[in-house]
C-alpha positions as CSV (number, residue, x, y, z in Angstrom):
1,X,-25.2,7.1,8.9
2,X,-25.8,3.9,10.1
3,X,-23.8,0.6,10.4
4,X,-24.8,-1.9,8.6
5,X,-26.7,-4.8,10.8
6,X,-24.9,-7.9,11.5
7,X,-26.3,-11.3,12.2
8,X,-24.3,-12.9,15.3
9,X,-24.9,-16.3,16.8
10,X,-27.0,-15.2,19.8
11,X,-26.5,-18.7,21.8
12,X,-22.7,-16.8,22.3
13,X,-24.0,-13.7,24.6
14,X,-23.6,-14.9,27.8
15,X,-26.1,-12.3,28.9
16,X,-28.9,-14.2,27.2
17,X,-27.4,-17.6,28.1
18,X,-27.2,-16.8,31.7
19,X,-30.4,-14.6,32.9
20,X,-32.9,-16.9,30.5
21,X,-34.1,-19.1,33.2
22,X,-33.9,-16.0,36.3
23,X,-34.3,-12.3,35.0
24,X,-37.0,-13.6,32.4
25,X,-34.7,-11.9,29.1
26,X,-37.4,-12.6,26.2
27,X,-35.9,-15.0,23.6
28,X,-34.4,-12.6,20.7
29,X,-33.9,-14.2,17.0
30,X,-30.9,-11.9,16.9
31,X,-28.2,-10.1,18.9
32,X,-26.5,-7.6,17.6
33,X,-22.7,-6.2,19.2
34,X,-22.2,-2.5,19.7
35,X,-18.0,-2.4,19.8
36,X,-15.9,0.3,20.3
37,X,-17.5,3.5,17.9
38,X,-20.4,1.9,16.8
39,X,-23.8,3.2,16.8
40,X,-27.0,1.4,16.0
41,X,-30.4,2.1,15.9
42,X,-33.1,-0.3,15.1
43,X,-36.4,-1.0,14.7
44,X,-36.8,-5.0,14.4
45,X,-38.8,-6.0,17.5
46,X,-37.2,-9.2,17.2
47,X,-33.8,-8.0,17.5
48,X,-31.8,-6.5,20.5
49,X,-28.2,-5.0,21.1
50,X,-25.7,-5.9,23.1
51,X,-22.4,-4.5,24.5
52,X,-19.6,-5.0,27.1
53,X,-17.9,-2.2,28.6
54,X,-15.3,-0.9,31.1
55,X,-14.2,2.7,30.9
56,X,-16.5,3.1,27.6
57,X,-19.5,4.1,27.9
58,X,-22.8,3.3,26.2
59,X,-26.1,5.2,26.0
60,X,-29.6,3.6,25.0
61,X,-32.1,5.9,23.4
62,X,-35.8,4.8,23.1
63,X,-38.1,6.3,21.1
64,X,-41.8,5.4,23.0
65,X,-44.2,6.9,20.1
66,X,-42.3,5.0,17.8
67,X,-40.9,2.3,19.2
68,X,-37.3,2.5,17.9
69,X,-33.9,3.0,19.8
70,X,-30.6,2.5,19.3
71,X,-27.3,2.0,21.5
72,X,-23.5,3.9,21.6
73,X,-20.2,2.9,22.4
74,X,-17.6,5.7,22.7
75,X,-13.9,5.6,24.2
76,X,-13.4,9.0,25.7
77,X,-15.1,12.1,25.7
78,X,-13.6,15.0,23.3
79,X,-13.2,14.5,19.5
80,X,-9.6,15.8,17.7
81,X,-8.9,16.3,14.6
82,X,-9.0,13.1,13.3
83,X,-11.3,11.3,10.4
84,X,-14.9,10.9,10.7
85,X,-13.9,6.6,10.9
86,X,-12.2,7.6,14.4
87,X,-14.8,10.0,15.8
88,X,-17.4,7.8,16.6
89,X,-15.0,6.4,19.2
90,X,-15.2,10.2,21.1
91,X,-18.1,11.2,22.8
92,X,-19.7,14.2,21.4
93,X,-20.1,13.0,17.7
94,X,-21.1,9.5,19.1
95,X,-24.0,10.9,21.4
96,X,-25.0,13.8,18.6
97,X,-25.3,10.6,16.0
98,X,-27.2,8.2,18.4
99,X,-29.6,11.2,19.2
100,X,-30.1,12.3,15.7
101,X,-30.8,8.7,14.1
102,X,-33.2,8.2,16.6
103,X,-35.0,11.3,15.9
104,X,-34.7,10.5,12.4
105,X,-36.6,7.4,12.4
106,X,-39.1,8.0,14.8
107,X,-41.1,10.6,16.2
108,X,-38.7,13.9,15.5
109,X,-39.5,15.2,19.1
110,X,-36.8,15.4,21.5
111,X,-39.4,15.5,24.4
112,X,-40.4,12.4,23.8
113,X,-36.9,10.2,24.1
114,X,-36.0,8.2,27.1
115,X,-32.1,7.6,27.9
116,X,-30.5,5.1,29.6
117,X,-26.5,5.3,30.4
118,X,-23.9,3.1,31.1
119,X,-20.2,2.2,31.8
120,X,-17.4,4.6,33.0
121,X,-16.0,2.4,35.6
122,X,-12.2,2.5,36.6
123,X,-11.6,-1.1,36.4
124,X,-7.9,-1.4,36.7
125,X,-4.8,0.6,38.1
126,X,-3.0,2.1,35.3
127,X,-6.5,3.1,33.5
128,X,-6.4,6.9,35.4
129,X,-9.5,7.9,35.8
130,X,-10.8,7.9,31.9
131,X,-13.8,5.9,32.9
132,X,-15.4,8.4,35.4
133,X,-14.2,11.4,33.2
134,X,-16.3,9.5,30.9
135,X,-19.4,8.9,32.9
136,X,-19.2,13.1,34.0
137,X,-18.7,14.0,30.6
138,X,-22.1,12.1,29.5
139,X,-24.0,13.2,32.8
140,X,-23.3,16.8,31.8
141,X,-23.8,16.4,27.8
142,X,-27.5,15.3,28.9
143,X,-28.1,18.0,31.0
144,X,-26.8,20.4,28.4
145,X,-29.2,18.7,26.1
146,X,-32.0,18.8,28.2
147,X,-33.3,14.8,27.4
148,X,-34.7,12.8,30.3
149,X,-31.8,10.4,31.9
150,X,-34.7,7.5,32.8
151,X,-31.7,5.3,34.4
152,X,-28.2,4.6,34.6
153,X,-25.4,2.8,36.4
154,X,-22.1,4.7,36.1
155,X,-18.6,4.8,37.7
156,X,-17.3,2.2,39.9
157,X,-14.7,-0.2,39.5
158,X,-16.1,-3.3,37.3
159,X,-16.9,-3.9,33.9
160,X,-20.3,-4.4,32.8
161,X,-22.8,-6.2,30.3
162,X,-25.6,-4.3,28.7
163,X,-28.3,-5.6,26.4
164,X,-30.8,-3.3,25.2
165,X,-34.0,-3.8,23.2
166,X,-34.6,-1.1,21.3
167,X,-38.5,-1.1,20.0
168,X,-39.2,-1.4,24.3
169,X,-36.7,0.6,25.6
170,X,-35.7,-2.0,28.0
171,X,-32.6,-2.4,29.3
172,X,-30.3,-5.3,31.3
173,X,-27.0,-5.1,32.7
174,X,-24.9,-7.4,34.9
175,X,-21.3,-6.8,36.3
176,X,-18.7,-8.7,34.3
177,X,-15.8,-10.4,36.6
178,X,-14.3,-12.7,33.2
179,X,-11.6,-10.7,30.9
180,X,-11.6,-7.6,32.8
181,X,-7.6,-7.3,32.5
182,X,-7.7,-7.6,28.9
183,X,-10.4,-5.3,28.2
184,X,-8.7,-2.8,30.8
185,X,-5.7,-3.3,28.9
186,X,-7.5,-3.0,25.2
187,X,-9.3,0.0,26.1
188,X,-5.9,1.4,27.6
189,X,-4.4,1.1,24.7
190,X,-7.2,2.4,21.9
191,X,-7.4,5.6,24.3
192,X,-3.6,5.5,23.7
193,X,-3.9,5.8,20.1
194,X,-6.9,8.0,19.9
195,X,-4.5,10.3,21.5
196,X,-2.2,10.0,19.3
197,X,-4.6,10.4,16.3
198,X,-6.1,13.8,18.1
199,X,-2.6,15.0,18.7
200,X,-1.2,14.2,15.8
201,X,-4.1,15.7,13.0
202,X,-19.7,-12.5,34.2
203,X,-21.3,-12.8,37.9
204,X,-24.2,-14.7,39.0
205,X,-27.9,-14.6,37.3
206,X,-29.1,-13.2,40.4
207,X,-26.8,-9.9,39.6
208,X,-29.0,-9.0,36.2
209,X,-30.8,-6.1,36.8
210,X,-33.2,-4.4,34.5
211,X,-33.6,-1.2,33.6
């Protein structure tokens, strides 16, 4: 199942806007957001996918014989009993989807895939420690799976900015110092009711790095 594309204004990501004179970010016609339980893979060269996280965590699969990838973004790690709308926000049916659109639309070998992880940082008092339970429980669902962790910048205590480009497999992230309360707050809150539902059923350009 995949989401069905949306065309953004891409002079709004910041990401692109800032690194385009520094980090040399190619110029993409569109750029697409990954939210909270969404899952996207594409294979539009002229396209690229971005996301903004704090305790979430996203994960960038590349397909290099087929040049085709897609990007996560899941709220907590375990899935409850809740409907399949809800589930992509928990980690185990968001990863298990990512992987098997990918290998769905490209090569079919699980060998061959590259993955890139990101998020799980604590980035405000009162957050627990979701965002590194996060970041463990996707270290060890890669392992279990045997695929090839390439990079990834997990833990710590800021939010970050991801764009991806799937049909390269390349990746840039910055730390995000603007709206961190609110998304702290937001993401608080979600894990909140996706609790309830299981239960109940920006920095300077010189920061950029690429991955």
């Amino acid at each position: 199942m995949q989401h069905a594309l949306k065309t953004p204004n891409s002079t709004a990501n910041p990401i692109a806007r800032a690194a385009s004179s520094h980090s040399r970010i190619p110029s993409y016609r569109a750029i697409l957001s990954v939210g909270q339980g969404d899952c996207m893979v594409i294979s539009d060269p002229t396209a690229a996918l971005k996301t903004i996280l704090g305790s979430c965590i996203s994960a960038c699969i590349y397909d290099p014989r087929a040049n085709i990838g897609g990007m996560n973004h899941f709220l907590l790690p375990t899935q409850g009993s809740n409907s399949d709308s809800a589930s992509w926000r928990y980690g185990c049916f968001a990863m298990e989807s990512l992987i098997n659109q990918v290998l769905l639309r490209g090569c079919g070998k699980r060998e061959y895939l590259e993955v890139k992880i990101f998020g799980g940082g604590n980035i405000q008092s009162g957050t627990g420690s979701i965002g590194h339970d996060n970041a463990a429980f996707v270290e060890s669902f890669l392992s279990r799976e045997g695929l090839t962790v390439v990079k990834k910048n997990l833990r710590g205590f800021q939010a970050r900015q991801v764009l991806f480009h799937p049909t390269s497999g390349r990746a840039f992230m910055k730390y995000s110092k603007s709206d961190v309360s609110a998304l702290a707050q937001k993401e608080m809150v979600d894990a909140k009711k996706a609790v309830e539902i299981k239960t109940d059923q920006y920095a300077s350009e010189d920061d950029i790095e690429l991955f």
